[in-house]
C-alpha positions as CSV (number, residue, x, y, z in Angstrom):
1,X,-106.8,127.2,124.4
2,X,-106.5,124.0,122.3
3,X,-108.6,121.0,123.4
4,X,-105.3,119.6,123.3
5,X,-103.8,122.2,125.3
6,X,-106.8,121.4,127.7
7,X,-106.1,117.7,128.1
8,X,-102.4,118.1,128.5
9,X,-103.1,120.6,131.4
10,X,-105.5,118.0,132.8
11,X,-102.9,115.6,132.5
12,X,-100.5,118.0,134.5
13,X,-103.0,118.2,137.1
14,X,-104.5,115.0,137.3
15,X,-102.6,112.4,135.5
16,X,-103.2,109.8,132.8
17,X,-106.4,108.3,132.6
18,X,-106.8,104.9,134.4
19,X,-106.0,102.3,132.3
20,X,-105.9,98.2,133.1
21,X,-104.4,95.6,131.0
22,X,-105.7,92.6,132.4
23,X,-108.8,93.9,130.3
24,X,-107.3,92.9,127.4
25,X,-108.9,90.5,125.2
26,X,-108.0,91.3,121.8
27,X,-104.9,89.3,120.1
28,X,-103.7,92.4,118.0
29,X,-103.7,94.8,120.3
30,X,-102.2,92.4,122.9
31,X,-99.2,91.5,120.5
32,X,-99.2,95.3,119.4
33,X,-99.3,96.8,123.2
34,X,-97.1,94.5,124.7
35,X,-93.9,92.8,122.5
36,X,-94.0,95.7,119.3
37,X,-94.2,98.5,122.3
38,X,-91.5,96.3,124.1
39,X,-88.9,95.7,121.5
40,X,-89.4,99.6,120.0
41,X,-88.6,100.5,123.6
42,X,-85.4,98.0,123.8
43,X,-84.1,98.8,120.7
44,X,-84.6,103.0,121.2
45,X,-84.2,103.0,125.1
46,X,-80.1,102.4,124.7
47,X,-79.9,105.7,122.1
48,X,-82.6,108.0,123.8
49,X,-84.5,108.5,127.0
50,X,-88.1,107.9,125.6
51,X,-89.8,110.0,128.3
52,X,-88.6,113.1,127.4
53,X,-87.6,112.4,123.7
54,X,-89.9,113.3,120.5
55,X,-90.7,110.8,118.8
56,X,-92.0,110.2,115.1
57,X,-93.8,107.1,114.2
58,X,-93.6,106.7,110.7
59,X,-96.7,104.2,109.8
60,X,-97.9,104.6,113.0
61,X,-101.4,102.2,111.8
62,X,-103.6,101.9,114.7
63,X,-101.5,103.9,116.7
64,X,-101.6,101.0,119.6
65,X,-98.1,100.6,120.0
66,X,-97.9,104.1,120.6
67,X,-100.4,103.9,123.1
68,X,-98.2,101.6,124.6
69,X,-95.0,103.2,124.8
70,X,-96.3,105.8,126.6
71,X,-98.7,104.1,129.4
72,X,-95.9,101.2,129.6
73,X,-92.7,103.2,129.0
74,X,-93.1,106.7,129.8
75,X,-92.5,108.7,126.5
76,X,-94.5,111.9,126.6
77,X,-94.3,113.3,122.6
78,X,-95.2,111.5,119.9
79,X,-96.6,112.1,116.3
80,X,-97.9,109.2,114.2
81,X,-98.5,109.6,110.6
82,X,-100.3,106.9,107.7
83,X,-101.4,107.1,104.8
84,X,-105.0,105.2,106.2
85,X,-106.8,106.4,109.1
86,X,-106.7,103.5,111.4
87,X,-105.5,105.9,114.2
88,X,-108.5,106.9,114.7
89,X,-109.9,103.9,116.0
90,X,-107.8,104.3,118.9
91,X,-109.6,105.7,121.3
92,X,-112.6,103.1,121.2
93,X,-109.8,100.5,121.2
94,X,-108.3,101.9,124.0
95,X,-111.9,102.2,126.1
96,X,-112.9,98.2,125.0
97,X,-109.3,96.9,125.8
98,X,-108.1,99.1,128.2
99,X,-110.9,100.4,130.1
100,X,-109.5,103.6,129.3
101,X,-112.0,107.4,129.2
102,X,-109.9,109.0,127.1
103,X,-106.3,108.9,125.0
104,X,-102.7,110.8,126.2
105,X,-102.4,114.6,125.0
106,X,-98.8,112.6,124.5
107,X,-100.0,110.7,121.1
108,X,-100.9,113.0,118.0
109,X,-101.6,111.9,114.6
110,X,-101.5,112.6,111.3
111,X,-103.2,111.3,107.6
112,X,-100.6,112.0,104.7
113,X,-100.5,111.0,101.2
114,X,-97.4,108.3,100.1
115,X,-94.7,110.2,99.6
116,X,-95.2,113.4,101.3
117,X,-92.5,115.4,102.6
118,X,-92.5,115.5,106.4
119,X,-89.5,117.4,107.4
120,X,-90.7,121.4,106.7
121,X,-93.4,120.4,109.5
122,X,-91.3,117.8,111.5
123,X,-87.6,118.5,111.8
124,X,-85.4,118.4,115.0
125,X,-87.5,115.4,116.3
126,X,-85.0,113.1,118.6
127,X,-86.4,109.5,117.5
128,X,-88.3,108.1,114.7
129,X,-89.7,104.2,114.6
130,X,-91.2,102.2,112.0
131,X,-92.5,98.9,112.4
132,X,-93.2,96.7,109.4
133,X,-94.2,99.7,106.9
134,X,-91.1,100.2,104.5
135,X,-91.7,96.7,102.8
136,X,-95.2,98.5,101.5
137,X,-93.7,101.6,99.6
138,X,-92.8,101.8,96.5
139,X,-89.3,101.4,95.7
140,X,-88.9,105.1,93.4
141,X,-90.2,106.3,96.7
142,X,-87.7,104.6,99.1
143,X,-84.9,106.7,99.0
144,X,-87.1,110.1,98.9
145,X,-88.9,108.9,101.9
146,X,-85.6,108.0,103.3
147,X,-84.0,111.1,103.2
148,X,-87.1,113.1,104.3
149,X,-87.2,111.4,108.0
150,X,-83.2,112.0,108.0
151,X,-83.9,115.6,107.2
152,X,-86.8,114.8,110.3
153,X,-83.8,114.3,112.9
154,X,-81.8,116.4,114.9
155,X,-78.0,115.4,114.5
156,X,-77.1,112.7,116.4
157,X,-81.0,111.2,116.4
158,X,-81.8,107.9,116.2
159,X,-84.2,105.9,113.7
160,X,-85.3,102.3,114.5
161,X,-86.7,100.5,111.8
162,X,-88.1,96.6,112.0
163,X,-89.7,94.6,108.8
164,X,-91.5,90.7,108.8
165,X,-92.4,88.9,107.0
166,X,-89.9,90.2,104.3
167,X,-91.0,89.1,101.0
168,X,-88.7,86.0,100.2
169,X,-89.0,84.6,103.4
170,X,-91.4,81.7,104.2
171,X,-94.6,83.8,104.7
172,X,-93.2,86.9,102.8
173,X,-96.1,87.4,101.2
174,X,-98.0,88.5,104.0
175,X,-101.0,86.4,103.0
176,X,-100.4,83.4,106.0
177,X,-104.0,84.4,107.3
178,X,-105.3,82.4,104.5
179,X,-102.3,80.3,103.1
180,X,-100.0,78.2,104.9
181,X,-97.8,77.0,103.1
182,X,-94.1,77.8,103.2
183,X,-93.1,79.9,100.2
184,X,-96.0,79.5,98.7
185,X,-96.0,83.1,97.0
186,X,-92.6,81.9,95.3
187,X,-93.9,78.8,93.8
188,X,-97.6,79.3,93.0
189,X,-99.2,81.6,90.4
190,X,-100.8,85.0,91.8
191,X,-104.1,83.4,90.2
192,X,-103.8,79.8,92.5
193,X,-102.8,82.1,95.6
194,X,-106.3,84.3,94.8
195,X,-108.1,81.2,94.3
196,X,-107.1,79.9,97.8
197,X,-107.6,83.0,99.8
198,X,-110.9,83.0,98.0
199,X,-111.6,79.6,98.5
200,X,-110.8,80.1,102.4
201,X,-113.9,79.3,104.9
202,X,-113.9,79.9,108.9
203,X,-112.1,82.0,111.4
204,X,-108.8,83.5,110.8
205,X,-105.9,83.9,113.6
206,X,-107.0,85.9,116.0
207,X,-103.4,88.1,116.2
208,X,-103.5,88.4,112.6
209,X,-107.1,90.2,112.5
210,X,-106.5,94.1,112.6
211,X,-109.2,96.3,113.6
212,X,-110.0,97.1,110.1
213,X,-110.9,93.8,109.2
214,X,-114.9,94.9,110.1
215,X,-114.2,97.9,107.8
216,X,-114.0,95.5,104.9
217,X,-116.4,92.7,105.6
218,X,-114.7,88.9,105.0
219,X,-114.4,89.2,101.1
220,X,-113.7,92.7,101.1
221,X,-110.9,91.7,103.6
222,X,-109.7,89.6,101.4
223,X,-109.3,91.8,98.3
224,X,-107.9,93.8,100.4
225,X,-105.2,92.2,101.4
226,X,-104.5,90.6,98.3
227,X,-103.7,94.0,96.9
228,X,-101.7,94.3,99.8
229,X,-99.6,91.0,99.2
230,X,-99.5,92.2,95.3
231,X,-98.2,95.7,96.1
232,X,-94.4,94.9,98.4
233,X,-91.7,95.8,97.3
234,X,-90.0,92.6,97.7
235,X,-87.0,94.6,99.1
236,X,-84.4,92.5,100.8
237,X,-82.6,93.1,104.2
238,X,-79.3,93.7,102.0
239,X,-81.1,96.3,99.6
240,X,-82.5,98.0,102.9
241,X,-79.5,98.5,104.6
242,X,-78.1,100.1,101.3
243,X,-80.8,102.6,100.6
244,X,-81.0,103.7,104.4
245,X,-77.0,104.4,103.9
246,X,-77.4,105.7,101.1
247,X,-80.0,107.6,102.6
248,X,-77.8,109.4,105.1
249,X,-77.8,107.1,108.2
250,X,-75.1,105.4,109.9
251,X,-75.9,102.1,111.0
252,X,-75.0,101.4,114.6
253,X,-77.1,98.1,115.1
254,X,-78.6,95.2,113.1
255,X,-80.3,92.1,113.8
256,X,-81.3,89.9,111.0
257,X,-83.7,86.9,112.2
258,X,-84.6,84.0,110.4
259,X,-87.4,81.4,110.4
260,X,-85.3,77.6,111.3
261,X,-87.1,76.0,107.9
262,X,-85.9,74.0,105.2
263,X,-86.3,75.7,101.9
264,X,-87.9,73.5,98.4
265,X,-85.2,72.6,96.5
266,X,-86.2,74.2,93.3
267,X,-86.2,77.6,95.3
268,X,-82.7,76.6,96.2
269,X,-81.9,76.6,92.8
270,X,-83.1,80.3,92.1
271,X,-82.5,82.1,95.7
272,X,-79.4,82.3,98.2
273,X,-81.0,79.8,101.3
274,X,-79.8,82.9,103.6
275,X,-82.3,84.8,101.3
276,X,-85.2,82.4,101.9
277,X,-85.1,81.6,105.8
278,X,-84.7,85.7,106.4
279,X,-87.9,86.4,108.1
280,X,-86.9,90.2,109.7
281,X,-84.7,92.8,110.1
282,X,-84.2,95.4,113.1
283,X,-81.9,98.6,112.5
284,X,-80.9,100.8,114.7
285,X,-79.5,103.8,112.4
286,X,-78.5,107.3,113.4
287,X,-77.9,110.9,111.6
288,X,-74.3,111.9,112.1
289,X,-73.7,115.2,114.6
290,X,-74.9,115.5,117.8
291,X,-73.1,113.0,119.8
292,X,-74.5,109.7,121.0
293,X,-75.7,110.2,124.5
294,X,-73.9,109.4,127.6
């Protein structure tokens, strides 16, 4: 038998392992645990019944919002896959911020390469979720990717998928650890916005510091993330709403949420305003057939 195997039958038998999360001291995994875990659960709660739905978690990171969904909201089967590793991390996160011996036989995860086709391995899963990954792939990959998790559903399966910043809002570049200022990525060269984020001495916000950040060491962080800011896509809420119908899904909810900021006049002048103040974007989409459930 599987050591899986093993830990779901002790699971069976004796139940999760304790957990307490007024251990928690960590910003990340606090605003990971508790409002990501949340609003994945509010958004996909309405279309499926998460504790006895599988679930795919497509840039699943750190895997603590997973965590999360099933010690705080009862789902029983899920399967993260990244292209990085940072899942694996989890359960020494999960012991320092949790108190917790060991993690759920419910979480499983994966290490893929960008772009690789998941539905031959994945298919007939009932949910997948994505939380602020699709503004990081490559645009020639969008669509591919797209219609590889619809070919992941069952019909009538749901897909929720949230992005922020995105990239033409006031923080859009993903670099507010370091830099500030509104827009900043839109008006600046990528040479001044290096210099800054070089330049840039003391502590950093503490729910903006992942647990890879001690992987990389301060500069190496830095690079890091740089090649991070210089990588998006850029893609808009309008272009992702397109590709994801063009993609297959049907769109059944949106919410589109913007940051209440006044926008430099010379952006004006290039960029709709509506463009500039939209922070994120949540859809709920879903794969024809099936039947929505009761």
């Amino acid at each position: 038998m599987s050591g899986q195997r093993l830990l779901r039958l002790r699971e069976c038998l004796f139940g999760l392992a304790p957990w307490d999360a007024s251990r928690i001291t960590d910003e990340w995994f606090r605003a990971h645990f508790e409002y990501a875990a949340d609003v994945v659960h509010q958004w996909m709660g309405g279309a499926l019944d998460v504790r006895t739905a599988r679930l795919l978690n497509f840039g699943c990171g750190d895997g603590i919002t997973d965590l999360a969904l099933v010690l705080r909201h009862g789902a029983t089967a899920i399967h993260g896959v990244d292209i990085r590793r940072e899942y694996t991390k989890l359960p020494r996160i999960a012991r320092a911020q949790l108190g917790m011996a060991r993690v759920p036989a419910a979480l499983t995860f994966e290490t893929i390469a960008p772009g690789t086709p998941l539905a031959g391995r994945h298919a007939g899963v009932d949910g997948i979720m994505s939380w602020s990954t699709f503004e990081h792939v490559q645009r020639e990959q969008l669509l591919p990717i797209l219609r590889d998790l619809h070919a992941c559903l069952r019909p009538g399966g749901v897909f929720f998928l949230q992005i922020e910043p995105l990239f033409f809002s006031p923080f859009g570049s993903h670099l507010r650890r370091y830099d500030d200022v509104p827009w900043h990525h839109l008006l600046a060269s990528e040479d001044a916005l290096w210099r800054i984020i070089q330049n840039h001495e003391g502590p950093i916000d503490a729910a903006e510091v992942d647990f890879g950040f001690a992987d990389f060491g301060v500069d190496g962080y830095k690079r890091f993330v740089f090649k991070e800011y210089q990588a998006l896509n850029r893609l808009t809420a309008d272009e992702l709403v397109g590709v994801v119908q063009q993609a297959g899904f049907a769109v059944e909810r949106q919410e589109r949420r913007d940051m209440d900021l006044q926008p430099p006049p010379e952006l004006l002048a290039r960029y709709p305003e509506e463009l500039l103040r939209n922070n994120e974007v949540f859809l709920l989409l879903r794969k024809a057939g099936g039947g929505a459930p009761a």
